[in-house]
Structures are given as C-alpha cells and as structure tokens.
VOBA-75046 format. One record per residue (C-alpha): x, y, z; residue number from 1; chain; residue in one letter. Coordinates in Angstrom, 2 decimals, decimal comma. Layout:
BEGIN
px py pz resi chain resn
X Y Z NUM A a;
...
END
This chain:
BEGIN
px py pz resi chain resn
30,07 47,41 -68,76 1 A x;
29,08 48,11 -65,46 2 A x;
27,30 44,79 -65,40 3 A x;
30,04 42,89 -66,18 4 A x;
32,48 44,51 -63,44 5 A x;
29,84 43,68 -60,81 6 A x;
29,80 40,26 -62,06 7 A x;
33,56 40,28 -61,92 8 A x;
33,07 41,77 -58,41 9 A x;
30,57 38,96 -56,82 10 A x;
32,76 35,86 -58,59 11 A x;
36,25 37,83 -56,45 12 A x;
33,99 37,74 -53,19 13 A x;
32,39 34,42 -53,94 14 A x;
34,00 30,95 -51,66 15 A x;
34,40 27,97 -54,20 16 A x;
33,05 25,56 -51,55 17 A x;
30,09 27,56 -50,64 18 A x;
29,01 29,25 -53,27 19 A x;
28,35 32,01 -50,44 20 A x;
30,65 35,48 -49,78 21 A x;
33,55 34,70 -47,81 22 A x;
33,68 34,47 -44,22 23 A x;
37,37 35,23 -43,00 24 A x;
39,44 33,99 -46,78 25 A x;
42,14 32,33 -46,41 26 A x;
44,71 31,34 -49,13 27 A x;
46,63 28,16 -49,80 28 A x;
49,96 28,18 -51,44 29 A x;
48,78 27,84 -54,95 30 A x;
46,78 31,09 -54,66 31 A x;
43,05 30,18 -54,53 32 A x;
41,12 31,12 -52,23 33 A x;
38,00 29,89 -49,76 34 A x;
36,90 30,84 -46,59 35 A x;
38,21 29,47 -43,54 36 A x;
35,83 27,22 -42,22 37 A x;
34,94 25,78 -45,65 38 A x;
38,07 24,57 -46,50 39 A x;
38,67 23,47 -42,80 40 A x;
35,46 21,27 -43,06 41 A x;
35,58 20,37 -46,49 42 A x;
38,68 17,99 -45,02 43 A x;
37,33 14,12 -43,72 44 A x;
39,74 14,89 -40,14 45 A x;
38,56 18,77 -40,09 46 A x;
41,38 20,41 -41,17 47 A x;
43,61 21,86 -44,09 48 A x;
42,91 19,62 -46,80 49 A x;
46,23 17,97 -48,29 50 A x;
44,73 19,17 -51,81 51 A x;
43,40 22,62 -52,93 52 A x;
39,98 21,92 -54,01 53 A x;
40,29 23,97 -56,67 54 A x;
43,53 22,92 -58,76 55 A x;
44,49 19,88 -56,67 56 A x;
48,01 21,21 -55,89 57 A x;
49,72 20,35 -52,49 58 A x;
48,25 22,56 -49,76 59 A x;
51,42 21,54 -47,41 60 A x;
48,69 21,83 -44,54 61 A x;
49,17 25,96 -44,83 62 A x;
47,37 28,76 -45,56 63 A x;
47,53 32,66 -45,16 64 A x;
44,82 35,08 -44,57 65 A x;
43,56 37,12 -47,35 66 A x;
43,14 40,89 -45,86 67 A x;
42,63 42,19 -49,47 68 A x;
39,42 39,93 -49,89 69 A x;
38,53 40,96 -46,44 70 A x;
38,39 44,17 -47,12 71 A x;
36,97 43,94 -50,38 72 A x;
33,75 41,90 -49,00 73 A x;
33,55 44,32 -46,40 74 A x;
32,96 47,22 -49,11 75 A x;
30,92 45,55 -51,01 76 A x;
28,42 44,88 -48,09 77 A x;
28,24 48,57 -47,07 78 A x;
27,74 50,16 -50,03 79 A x;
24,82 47,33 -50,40 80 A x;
23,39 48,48 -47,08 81 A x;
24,00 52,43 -47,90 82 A x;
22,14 51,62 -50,97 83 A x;
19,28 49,78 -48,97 84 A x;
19,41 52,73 -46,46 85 A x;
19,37 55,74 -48,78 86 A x;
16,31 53,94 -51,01 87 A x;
13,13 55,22 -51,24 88 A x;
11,15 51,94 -49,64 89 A x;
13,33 53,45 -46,22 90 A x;
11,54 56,88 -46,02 91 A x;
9,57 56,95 -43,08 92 A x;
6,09 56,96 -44,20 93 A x;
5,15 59,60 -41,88 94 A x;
7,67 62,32 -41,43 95 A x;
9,09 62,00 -45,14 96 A x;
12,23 61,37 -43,47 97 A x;
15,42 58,99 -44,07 98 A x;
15,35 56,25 -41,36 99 A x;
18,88 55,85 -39,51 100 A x;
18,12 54,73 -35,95 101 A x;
17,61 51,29 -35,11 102 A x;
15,13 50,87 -31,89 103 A x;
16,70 46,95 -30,23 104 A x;
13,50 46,59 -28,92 105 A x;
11,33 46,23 -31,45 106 A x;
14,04 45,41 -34,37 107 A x;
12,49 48,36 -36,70 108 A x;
14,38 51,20 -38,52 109 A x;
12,96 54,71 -37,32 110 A x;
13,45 57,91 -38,33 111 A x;
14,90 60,77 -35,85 112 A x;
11,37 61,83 -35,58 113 A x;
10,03 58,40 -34,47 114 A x;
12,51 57,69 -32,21 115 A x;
11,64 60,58 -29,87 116 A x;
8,15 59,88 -30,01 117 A x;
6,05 59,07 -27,24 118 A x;
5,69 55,48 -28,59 119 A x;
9,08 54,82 -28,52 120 A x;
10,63 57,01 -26,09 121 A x;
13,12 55,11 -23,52 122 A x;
13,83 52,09 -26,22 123 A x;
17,51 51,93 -26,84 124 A x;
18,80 53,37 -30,23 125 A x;
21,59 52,42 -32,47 126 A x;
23,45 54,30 -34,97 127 A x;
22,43 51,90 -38,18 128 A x;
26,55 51,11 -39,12 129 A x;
27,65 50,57 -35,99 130 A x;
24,97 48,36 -34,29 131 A x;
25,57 46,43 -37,79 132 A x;
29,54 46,09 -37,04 133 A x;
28,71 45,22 -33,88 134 A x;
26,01 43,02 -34,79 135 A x;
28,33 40,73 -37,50 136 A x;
31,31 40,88 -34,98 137 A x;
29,21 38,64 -33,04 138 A x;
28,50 36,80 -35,44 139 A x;
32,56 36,33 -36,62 140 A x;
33,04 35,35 -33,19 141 A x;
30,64 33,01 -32,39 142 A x;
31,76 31,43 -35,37 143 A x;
35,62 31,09 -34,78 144 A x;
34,09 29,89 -31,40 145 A x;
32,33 27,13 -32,80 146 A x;
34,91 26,68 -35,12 147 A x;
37,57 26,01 -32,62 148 A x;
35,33 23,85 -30,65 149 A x;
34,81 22,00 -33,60 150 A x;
38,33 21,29 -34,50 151 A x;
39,02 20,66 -30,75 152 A x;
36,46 17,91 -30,74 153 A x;
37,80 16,43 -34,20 154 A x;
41,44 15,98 -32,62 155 A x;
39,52 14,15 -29,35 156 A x;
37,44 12,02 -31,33 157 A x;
40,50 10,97 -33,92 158 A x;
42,57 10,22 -30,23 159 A x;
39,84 8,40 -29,41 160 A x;
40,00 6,73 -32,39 161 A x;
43,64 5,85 -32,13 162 A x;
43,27 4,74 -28,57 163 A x;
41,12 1,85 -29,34 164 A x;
43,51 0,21 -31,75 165 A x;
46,10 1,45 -29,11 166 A x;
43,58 -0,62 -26,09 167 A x;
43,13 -3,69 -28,90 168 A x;
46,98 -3,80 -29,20 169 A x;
47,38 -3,48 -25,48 170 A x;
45,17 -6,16 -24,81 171 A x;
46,31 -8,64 -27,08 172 A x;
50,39 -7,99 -25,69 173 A x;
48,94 -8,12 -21,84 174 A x;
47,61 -11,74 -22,55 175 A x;
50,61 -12,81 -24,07 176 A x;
52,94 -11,37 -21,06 177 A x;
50,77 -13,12 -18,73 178 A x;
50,34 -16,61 -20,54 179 A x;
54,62 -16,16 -21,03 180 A x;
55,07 -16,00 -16,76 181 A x;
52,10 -18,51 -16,27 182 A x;
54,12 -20,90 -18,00 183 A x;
57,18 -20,37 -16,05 184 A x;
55,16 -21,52 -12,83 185 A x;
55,53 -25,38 -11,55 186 A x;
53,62 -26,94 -11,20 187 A x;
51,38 -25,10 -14,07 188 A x;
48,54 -23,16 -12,55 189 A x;
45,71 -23,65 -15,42 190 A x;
43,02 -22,92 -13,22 191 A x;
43,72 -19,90 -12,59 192 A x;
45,44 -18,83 -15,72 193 A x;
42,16 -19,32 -17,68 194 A x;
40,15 -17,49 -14,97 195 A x;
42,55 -14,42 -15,18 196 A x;
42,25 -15,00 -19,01 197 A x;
37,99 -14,59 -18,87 198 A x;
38,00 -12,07 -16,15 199 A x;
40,90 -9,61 -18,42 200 A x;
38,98 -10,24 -21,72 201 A x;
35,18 -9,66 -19,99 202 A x;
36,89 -6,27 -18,65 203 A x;
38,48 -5,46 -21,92 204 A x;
34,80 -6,38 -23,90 205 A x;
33,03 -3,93 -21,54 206 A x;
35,96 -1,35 -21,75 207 A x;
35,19 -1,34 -25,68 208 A x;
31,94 -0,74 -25,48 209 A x;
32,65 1,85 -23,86 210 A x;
35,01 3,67 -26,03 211 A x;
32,43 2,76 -28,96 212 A x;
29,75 5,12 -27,27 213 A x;
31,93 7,67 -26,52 214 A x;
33,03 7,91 -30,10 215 A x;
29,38 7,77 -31,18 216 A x;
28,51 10,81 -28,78 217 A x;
31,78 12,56 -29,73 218 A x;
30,69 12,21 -33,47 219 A x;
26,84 13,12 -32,27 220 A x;
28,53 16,89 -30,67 221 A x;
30,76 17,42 -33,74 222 A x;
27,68 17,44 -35,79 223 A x;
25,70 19,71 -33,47 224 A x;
28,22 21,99 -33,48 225 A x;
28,35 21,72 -37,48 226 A x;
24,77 22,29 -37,85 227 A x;
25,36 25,47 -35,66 228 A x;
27,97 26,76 -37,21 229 A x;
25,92 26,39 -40,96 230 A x;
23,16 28,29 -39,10 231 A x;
25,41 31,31 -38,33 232 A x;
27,10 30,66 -41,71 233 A x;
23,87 31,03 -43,45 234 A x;
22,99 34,24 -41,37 235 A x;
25,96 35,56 -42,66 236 A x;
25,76 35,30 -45,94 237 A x;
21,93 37,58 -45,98 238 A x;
22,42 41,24 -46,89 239 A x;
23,76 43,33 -44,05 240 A x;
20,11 44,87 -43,84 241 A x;
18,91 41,86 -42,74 242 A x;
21,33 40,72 -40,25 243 A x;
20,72 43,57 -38,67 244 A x;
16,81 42,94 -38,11 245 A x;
17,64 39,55 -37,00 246 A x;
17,66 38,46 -33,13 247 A x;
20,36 36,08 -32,70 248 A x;
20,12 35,50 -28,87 249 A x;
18,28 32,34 -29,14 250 A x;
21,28 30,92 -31,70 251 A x;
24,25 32,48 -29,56 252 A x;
22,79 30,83 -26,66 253 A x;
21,86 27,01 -28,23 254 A x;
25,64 27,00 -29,61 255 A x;
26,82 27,76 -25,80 256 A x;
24,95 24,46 -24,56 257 A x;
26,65 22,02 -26,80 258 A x;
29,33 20,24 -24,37 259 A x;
32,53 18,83 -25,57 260 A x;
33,03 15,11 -25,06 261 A x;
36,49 14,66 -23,30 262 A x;
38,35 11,15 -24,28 263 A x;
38,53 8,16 -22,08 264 A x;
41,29 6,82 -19,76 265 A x;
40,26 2,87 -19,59 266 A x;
42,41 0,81 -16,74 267 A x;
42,57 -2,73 -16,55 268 A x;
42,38 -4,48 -12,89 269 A x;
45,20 -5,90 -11,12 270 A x;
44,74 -9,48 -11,09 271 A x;
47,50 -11,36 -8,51 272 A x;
49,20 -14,03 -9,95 273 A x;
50,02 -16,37 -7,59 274 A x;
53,66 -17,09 -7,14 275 A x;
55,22 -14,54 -9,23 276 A x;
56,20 -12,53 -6,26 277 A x;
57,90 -15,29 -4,24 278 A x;
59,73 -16,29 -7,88 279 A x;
60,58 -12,78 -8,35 280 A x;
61,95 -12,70 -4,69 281 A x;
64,21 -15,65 -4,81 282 A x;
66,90 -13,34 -6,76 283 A x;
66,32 -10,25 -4,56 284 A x;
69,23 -7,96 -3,67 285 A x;
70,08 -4,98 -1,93 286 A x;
70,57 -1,70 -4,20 287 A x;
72,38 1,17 -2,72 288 A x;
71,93 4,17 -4,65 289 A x;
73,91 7,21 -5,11 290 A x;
74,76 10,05 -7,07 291 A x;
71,60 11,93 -5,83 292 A x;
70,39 14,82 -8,47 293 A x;
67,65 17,04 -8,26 294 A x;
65,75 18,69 -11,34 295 A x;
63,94 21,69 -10,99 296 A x;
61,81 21,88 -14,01 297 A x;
58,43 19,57 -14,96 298 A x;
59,27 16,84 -16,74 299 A x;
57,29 16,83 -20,37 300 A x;
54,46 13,72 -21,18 301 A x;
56,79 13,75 -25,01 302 A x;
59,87 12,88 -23,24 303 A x;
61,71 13,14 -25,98 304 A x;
61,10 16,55 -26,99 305 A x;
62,04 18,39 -23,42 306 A x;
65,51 17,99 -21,82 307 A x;
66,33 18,15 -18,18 308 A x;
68,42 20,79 -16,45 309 A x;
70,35 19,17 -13,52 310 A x;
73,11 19,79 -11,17 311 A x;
74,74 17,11 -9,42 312 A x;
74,80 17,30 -5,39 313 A x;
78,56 16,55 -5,37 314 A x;
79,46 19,57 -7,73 315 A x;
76,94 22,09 -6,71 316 A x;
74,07 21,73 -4,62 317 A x;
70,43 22,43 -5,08 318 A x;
67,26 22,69 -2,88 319 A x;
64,76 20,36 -3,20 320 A x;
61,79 22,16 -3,50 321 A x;
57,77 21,34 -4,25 322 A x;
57,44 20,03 -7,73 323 A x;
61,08 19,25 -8,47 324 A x;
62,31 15,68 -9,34 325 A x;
65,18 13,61 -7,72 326 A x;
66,84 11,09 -9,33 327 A x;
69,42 8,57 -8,61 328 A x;
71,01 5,07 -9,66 329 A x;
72,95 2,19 -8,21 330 A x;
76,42 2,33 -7,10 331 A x;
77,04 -1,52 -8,56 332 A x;
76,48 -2,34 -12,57 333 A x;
75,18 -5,33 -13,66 334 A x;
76,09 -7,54 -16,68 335 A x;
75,53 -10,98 -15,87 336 A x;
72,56 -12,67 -13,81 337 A x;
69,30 -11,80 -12,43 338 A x;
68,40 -9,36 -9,95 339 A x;
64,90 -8,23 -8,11 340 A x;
64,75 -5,45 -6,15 341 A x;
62,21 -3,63 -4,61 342 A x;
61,12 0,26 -3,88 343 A x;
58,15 2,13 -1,57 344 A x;
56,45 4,70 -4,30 345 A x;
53,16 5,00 -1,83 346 A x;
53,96 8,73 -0,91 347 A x;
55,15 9,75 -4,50 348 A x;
52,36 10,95 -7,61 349 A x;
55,12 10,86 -10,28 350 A x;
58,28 8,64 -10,35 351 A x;
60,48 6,59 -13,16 352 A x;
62,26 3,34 -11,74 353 A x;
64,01 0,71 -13,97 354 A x;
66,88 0,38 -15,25 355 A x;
69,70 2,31 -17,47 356 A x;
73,01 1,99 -19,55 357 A x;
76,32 3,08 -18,59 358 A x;
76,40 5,65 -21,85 359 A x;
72,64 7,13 -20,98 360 A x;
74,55 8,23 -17,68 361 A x;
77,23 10,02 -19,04 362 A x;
74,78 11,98 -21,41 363 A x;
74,41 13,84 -18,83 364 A x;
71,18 15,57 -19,92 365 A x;
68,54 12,63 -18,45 366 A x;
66,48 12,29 -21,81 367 A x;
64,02 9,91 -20,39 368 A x;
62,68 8,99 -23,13 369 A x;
66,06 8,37 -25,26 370 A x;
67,83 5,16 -25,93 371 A x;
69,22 3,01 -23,36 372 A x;
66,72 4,24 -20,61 373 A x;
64,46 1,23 -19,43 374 A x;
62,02 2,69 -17,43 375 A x;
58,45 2,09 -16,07 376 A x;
56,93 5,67 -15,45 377 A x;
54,20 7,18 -13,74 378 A x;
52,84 11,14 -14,11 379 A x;
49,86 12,41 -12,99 380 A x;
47,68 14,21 -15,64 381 A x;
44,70 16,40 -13,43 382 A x;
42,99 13,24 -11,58 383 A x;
44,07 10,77 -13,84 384 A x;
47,56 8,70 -13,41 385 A x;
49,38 7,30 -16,55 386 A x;
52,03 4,06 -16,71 387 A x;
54,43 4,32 -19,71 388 A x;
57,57 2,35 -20,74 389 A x;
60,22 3,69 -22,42 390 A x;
62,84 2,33 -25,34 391 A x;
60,51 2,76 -27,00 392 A x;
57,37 4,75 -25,11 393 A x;
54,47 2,42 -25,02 394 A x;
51,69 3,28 -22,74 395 A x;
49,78 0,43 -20,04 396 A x;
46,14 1,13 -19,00 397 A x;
46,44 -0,37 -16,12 398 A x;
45,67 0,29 -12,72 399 A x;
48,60 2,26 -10,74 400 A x;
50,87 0,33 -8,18 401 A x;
49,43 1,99 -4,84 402 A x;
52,52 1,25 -3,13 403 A x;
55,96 -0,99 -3,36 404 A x;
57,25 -1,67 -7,47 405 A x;
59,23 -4,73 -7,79 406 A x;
62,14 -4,65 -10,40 407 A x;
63,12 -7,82 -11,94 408 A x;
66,45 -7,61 -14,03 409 A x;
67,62 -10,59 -16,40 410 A x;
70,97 -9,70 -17,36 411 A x;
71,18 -13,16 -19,66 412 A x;
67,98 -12,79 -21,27 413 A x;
68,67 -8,65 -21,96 414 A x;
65,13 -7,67 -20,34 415 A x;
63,86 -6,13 -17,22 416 A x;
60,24 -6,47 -16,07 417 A x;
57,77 -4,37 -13,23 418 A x;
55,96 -5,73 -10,28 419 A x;
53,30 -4,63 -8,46 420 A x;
54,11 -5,67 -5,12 421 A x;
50,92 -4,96 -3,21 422 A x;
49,18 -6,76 -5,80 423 A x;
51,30 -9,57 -6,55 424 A x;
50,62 -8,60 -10,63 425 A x;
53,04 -7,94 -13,48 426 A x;
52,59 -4,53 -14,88 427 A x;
54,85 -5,61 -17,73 428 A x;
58,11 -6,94 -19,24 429 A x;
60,17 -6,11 -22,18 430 A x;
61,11 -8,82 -24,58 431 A x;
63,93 -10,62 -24,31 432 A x;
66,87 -9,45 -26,21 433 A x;
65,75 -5,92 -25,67 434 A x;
69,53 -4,74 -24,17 435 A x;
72,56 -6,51 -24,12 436 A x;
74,73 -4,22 -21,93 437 A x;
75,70 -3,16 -18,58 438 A x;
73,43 -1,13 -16,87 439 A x;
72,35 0,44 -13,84 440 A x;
69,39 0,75 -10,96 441 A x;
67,55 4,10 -11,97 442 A x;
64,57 6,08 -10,18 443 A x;
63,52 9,53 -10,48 444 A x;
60,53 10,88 -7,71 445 A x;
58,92 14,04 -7,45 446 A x;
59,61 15,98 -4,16 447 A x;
55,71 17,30 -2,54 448 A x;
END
C-alpha cells in the first residue's frame, strides 16, 4: 500500500517533458501540468506551445502557476533530506553524534562537536535547511534568469528573422522607385541608373551577409544559454542532499558571461540622382503654415496604439517645453496639381512632414499613424534614427536626411513623395492612386 501511494506521489511531482520533478509547474487550460521552462522550450519560437503536449488541446498561449504542486515537491524533498539527515550513514564517526552543520569551506556535514574543533574552528557554518533553501533559491533564480534571457534572445533572433524578409522586400520596392523617376528624366540617364543599380544591390549583398551572421551568432547564444540552463536543470533535479554539497560558483558565473546579441539596424546610402531636385523644384511653392499645436507627451514607435493630447494655441495656450512636439499644417488645401515644397529639419532629432486630409484634421486627436495621414517620419531610438511612412506604416533603412526634406505633392496622380535635399536622393514615394482628396501641408518637430 504504502508502495503504491509513493508511486502515486513521484508520477504527481513528475514533468511530462522531463521526466524530472518539477521546477516552478505551471498549468495550461486543459489541466496538465509541466514545468515552466519545459513547456516554454519544448515550443520551436520558445514559448507557450499552441498545443498541450499532453492531450493536444488549445493552450490559448496561457498558463497558471501550480502552488499546490509547488508545495507538494517542496515536501517531498525535505522529508527526503530529513530522512538522509536522521540516517545512520550521517552519524559522525567520531563523537556518535547526528551531523547538522554544514562547514562552506570544505562542503562536509559536521557534527556540533566537529565544528568547534580546532580543525575547523573559524570556517563558516550553516544550519543544514536553511543553507539548503538558500542554496536552491539560487538555483530558481539563476534559472528564471537564464530563462528570461533566453526568451529575450528568441524574440531578437525571430525580429531578426522578420527583418530580412522586411530588408529583401525593401530592397526590391527601392529599385523599383528609383528605375520609376529614372525614367521620368530626358534625356534618359542609363549610365548612371545602372551604376546606382550595382552600387544599391553590392550594398544590399553585403548588408545580408550581415544579418545572416548575426542570426547565426544569435542562434549560437540561445544555445549556450540552453545548455546552461539544462546544467542547472539537471542540478536540480539530484536529491536535496546533494545540492547542497555541490559548489555552483563556477556555473553561476559561466551563465553570467554569455552576452545577448542585440538586432541590426542596416541603412542604405544616399545615392544623388541627378536632376530630380531641379524637376522637383520646377513646381515649388510657398507654404504658410498655421494653426500651431504643441503636444506634451512622447509620441509612441506603434502609432496607432497611443493617442495625442493637444491643445490648440488659439483656444488655450501651452508652453513649449524639452521633449514636447509641435505640429502644424498649411493654411491653403490642395486638390488639383502638383506642388514641391521644402523644410530645414537639421536642428530637429524627431519630426513627421507630409501631407494630410481635411477629415484627419478635424479628428482632432493627431493619430499619426491612422488613415488619411501621409507622412514621412523620423524618431530617434538610443543612437539609432528610424524613417517610417505611414497609410500604411512601412519602415525605410535608409540613411537620415541631415538637413532640408523636399515634399513633392501630385494632386492628379493621388501620391506624395520625400526628398532629400542635401543629397539630391528620393527617400520614397507612395503609389499613385494612394489618395484622391483634398489635403493639407503637415509637420510635427520635437522642441530640445
């Protein structure tokens, strides 16, 4: 009888995945349960599988932890180590006497006696249960540690992932932009179109070879960090009276010198194209913008998912201060023809200039990212700058105007495209067709 409750016992405290005792359980919906990290890594992406492994029933990504288990395991180890403790192989051989303290110097179980001798007299001295609490603690959290840096290197690597399909798509639209206003040129500049061609797709070829070995060393930490974490894992799962002989400095420390591999932020150069600027120029106009407003809060990178708090300088007005954001747009509407202006971003990190609809206006809560905004954007991430469009958002690795951003509007052809002025390069344009409405001169700058 008793055998069989025991066996009952070790099968409750035993991890499917494993085959080990569980470390932190966790439950999914359907009830079974596994520890943590198991089911975490037992997932291709690292994380909640879709499936229970078990009974194959929809995990909806959630899970709950399982104190009961937790507390159960924890039982079941200390009576083992009690056991282990109050045995007769624990007697000290000399003194006839039950062994409790635990000298950290030399790792060995000593009886009262022993511990005040002359041989080990000024060693440090645990009680037995709590140098073992303390001991496993360490443990837990060196784990969830690695854990954590293991998940946080899974969600880099499947970025990095994404971002070279999102460079490859980039790429290819970037060549087709630039062959489009190449062949608006006359006479047709071949030459040079084919050189720009060789030099972009050179860059781009080295640029993937990049990304390539940064996913390869990405892949190369998540391992280390796996094979780490299976050490400690394995440490675990060994009797409490053995954990608590073991010296786990040298593990704690390797698992400290594993270095997460941060994505990459590739930028193409840019390449003049010779005559766009004095084509551009040839519809310029003068904008006169009004209706200043000033936000005070940080604009989000999902610009879709934060609104913006403004007041309006004619109804009640607000400081500028460090940080905030200032927006305006033209006093004249266009609907017909083409138009090229021109503004001086050399002395701003983050600004949004292009162009927006009569019904985004009147909104009146400046979602940047929502429709009838067309906008080229720039925000400063740490040391790194980023170019976005928006309607829809679509990101440009590209190099950063370092000073005046031409705005060509086509009214007829429902499309606005951005200019780097300095460089006499397109940064991009939408397709035609993209509006067919009036709309407006927009910018938005941050006040330093």
């Amino acid at each position: 009888m008793e055998s069989d409750i025991l066996q009952t016992l070790q099968e409750t405290i035993t991890c499917f995945i494993c085959q080990g005792i569980f470390m932190v359980p966790v439950s999914l919906r359907c009830g079974h349960t596994f520890c943590k990290a198991c089911l975490i890594l037992s997932s291709e992406d690292v994380g909640i599988p879709d499936l229970c492994p078990i009974c194959g029933q929809p995990s909806n990504g959630t899970f709950r932890n399982n104190i009961t288990i937790c507390y159960l395991v924890s039982a079941v180890r200390k009576n083992r180590l009690m056991k282990y403790l109050h045995s007769q192989d624990q007697k000290c051989m000399i003194h006839k006497e039950r062994k409790t303290p635990f000298s950290g110097e030399s790792r060995f179980l000593l009886c009262l006696l022993c511990s005040i001798s002359q041989n080990h007299r000024g060693q440090r001295h645990y009680i037995i249960g709590l140098h073992v609490c303390t001991q496993m603690v360490s443990v837990e959290k060196k784990m969830a540690s690695l854990l954590k840096k293991i998940q946080e290197q899974q969600e880099t690597l499947n970025a990095e992932r994404r971002a070279i399909f999102q460079w490859l798509d980039f790429v290819t639209l970037r060549e087709e932009m630039i062959r489009t206003e190449y062949s608006k040129l006359h006479p047709p500049l071949e030459e040079e179109e084919n050189q720009y061609m060789a030099c972009m797709k050179n860059q781009s070829n080295t640029i993937l070879e990049e990304f390539k070995k940064s996913e390869a060393m990405m892949v190369h930490n998540r391992s280390q960090l796996i094979e780490l974490y299976q050490e400690l894992k394995a440490m675990s799962q060994k009797p409490y009276e053995v954990v608590l002989l073991q010296d786990l400095d040298d593990l704690l420390s390797r698992s400290e010198l594993v270095q997460l591999t941060q994505g990459m932020k590739p930028k193409l150069s840019a390449h003049p194209n010779t005559g766009l600027t004095a084509r551009f120029k040839y519809f310029q106009v003068k904008i006169f913008f009004q209706n200043l407003v000033i936000y005070n809060c940080h604009p989000s990178l999902v610009f879709d998912v934060r609104r913006f708090t403004s007041s309006p300088r004619s109804e009640r007005p607000v400081l500028a201060v460090p940080g905030s954001y200032r927006a305006s747009w033209g006093a004249e509407s266009f609907t017909t023809g083409k138009h090229y202006w021109e503004l001086d971003l050399k002395n701003y990190k983050e600004w949004a200039v292009g162009v927006c609809d009569n019904v985004w206006l009147k909104k009146r809560n400046f979602e940047i990212g929502s429709e009838g905004a067309f906008l080229l954007v720039c925000l400063k991430d740490t040391d790194h700058y980023s170019l976005l469009t928006t309607c829809p958002t679509f990101h440009h690795h590209i190099e950063k105007p370092t000073g005046r951003v031409g705005v060509f509007l086509d009214c007829e052809g429902g499309c606005v495209s951005f200019l780097d002025v300095t460089q006499s390069s397109l940064i991009y344009s939408y397709c035609p067709g993209t509006f067919h409405c009036t709309v407006r001169p927009y910018y938005c700058t941050a006040y330093t």
